[in-house]
C-alpha positions as a printed Julia matrix, in Angstrom:
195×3 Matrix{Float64}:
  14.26  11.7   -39.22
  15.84  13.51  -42.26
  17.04  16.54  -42.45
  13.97  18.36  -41.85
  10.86  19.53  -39.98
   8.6   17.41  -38.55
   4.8   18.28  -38.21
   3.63  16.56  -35.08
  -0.43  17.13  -35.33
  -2.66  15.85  -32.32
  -0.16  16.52  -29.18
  -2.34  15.79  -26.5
  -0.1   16.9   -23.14
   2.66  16.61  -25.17
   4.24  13.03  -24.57
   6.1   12.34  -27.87
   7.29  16.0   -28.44
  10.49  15.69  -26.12
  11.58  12.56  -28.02
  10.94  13.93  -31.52
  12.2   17.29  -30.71
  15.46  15.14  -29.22
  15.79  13.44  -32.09
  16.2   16.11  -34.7
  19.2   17.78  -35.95
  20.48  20.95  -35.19
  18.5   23.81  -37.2
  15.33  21.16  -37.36
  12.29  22.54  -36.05
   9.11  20.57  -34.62
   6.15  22.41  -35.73
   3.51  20.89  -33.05
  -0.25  21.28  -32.81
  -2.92  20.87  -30.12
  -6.07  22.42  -30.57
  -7.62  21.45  -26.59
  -6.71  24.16  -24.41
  -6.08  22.42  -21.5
  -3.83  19.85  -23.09
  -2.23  22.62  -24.82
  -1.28  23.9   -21.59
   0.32  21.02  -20.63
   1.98  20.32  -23.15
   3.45  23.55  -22.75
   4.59  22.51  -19.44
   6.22  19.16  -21.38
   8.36  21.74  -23.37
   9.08  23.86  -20.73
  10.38  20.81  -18.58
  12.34  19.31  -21.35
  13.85  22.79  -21.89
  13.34  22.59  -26.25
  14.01  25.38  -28.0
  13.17  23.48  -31.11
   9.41  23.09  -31.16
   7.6   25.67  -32.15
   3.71  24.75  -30.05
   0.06  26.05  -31.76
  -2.84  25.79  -29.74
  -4.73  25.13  -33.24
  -6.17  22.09  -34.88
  -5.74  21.63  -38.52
  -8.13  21.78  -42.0
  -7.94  22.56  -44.94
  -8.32  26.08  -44.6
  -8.65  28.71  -41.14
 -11.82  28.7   -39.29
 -13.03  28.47  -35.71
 -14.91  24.73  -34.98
 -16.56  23.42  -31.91
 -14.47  20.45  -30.3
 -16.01  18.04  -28.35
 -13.86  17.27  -24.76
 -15.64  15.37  -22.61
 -18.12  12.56  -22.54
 -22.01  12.13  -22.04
 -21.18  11.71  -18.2
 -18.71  14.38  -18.12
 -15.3   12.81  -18.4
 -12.92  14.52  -20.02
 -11.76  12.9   -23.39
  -8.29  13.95  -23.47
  -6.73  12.98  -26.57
  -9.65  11.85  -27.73
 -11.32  15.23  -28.14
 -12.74  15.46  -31.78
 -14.43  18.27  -33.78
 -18.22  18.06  -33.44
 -19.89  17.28  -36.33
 -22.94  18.82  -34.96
 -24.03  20.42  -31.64
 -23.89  17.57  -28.98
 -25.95  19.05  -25.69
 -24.7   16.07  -23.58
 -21.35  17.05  -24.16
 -18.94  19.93  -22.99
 -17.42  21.54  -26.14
 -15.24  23.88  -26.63
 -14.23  26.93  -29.61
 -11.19  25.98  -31.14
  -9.62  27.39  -33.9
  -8.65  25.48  -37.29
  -5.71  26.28  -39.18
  -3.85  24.89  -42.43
  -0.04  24.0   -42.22
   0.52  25.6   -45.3
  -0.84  28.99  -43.47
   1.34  27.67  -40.76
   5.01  26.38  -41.7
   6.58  29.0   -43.89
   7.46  27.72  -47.51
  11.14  27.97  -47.11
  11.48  25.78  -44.41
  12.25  22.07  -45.45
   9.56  19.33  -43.66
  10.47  15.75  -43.67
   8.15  14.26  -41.9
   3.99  14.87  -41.14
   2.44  12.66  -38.44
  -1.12  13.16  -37.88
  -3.14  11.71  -35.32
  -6.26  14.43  -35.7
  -9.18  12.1   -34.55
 -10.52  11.41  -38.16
  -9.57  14.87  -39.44
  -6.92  13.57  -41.23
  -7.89  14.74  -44.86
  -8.76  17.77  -44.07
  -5.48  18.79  -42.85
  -3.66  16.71  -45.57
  -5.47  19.36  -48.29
  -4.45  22.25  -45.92
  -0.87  20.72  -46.28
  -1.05  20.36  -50.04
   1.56  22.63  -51.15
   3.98  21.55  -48.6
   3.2   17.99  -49.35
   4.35  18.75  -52.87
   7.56  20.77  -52.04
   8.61  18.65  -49.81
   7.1   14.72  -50.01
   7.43  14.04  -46.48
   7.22  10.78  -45.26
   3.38  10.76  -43.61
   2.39   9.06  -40.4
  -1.78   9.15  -40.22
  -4.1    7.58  -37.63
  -6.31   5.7   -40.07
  -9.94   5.07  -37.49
 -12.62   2.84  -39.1
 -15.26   4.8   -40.25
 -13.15   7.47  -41.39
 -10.33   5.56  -43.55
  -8.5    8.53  -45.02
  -6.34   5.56  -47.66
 -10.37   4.79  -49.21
 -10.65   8.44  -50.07
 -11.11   9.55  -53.6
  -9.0   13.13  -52.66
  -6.26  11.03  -50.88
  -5.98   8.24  -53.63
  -5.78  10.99  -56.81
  -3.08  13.22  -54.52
  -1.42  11.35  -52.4
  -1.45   7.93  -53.38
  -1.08   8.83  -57.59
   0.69  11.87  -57.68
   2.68  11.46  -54.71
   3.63   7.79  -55.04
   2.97   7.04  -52.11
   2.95   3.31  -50.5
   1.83   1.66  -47.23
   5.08   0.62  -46.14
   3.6   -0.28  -42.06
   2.35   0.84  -39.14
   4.09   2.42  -35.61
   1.18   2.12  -32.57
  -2.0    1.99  -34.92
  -0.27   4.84  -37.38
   0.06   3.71  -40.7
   3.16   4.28  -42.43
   2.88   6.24  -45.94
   6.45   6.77  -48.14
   7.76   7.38  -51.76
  10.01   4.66  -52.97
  13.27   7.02  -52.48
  12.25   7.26  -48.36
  14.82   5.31  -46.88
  12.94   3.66  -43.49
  14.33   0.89  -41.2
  11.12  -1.52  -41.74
  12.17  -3.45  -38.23
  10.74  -0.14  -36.79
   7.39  -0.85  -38.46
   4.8   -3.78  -37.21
C-alpha cells in the first residue's frame, strides 16, 4: 500500500475497510467516505466490530467542491439500492431520495498528511471528486483506483486526459473487480494482482 493514506470513496456497509485499514502501516490512516446514511451506519458498525482505530469514517459523498445533493436510494418499486445509490441528476418522484452532503478531499484530508492511494467507486461521480482532490493529487500522485461505468467513462474526459493522464503521467496499468488501475511509471504494483 505505500507508506501512506488511502482514500477509500463509496463504502457502502463498509466491507473492504477492515482489510484496507489491516493492511496499512502503523501511523497510516484510511480516510473513508459514504454519503447513504443508512450504509453509513453500518459501516460504522464494520469499524466498530473490527475494532480500527485507523479509519477515520465521513458520512459525505465527494465533488469538486461542498454542497448538499439529493441521492437517489431506492428503486421505482421501492427497493433499496444499496451501493448503488447515485446522486440524482434531477428530481425522480418514483424514487426515495435522500439530502446528502458533498464534500472535496482536499477540504477533507489535511495537506500534511501523505496519501498513497485514492480508490473511488462514486457511481459515475468520479470526476467530480478527482477535481475536488486536485491539490492532493498533485502533492502526492497516488496510485488511483476508479470505477469506470459506460456512459460515464471518466479516462474519455477532456478534464481527466489534460490532468491526470498529461500532467500526471498517468497509465492504465489493469483492473481489480471492474476498477481500473491508474499509476505513474515510478508506482511499483505486483501486475499478477491486476486482471
Amino acid at each position: 500500500m505505500g507508506q501512506g493514506d488511502v482514500i477509500h470513496a463509496g463504502t457502502y456497509f463498509g466491507d473492504f475497510i477492515p482489510g484496507i485499514a489491516k493492511a496499512m502501516h502503523r501511523g497510516q490512516k484510511l480516510w473513508a467516505f459514504e454519503p447513504v446514511p443508512e450504509n453509513y451506519q453500518c459501516a460504522q458498525k464494520t469499524i466498530a466490530l473490527n475494532d480500527l482505530a485507523n479509519v477515520h469514517l465521513r458520512n459525505a459523498g465527494l465533488g469538486a467542491f461542498p454542497q448538499t445533493v439529493q441521492m437517489i436510494v431506492s428503486d421505482p418499486q421501492g427497493r433499496a439500492l444499496g451501493g448503488g445509490s447515485r446522486i440524482a441528476k434531477q428530481p425522480a418522484s418514483d424514487r426515495a431520495s435522500v439530502p446528502i452532503e458533498i464534500d472535496a478531499i482536499d477540504n477533507v484530508v489535511p495537506s500534511d498528511r501523505s496519501v498513497s492511494i485514492i480508490q473511488l467507486d462514486v457511481e459515475g461521480h468520479e470526476l467530480p471528486a478527482l477535481q475536488g482532490a486536485w491539490k492532493t493529487i498533485q502533492e502526492n500522485w497516488p496510485i488511483l483506483i476508479l470505477e469506470v461505468l459506460g456512459k460515464n467513462n471518466v479516462l474519455q474526459d477532456e478534464w481527466f486526459i489534460k490532468h491526470i493522464r498529461e500532467t500526471g503521467s498517468y497509465d492504465v496499468v489493469g483492473k481489480v473487480h471492474e476498477n481500473t488501475v491508474l499509476a505513474r511509471p515510478e508506482h511499483k504494483i505486483d501486475k499478477s494482482l491486476l486482471q
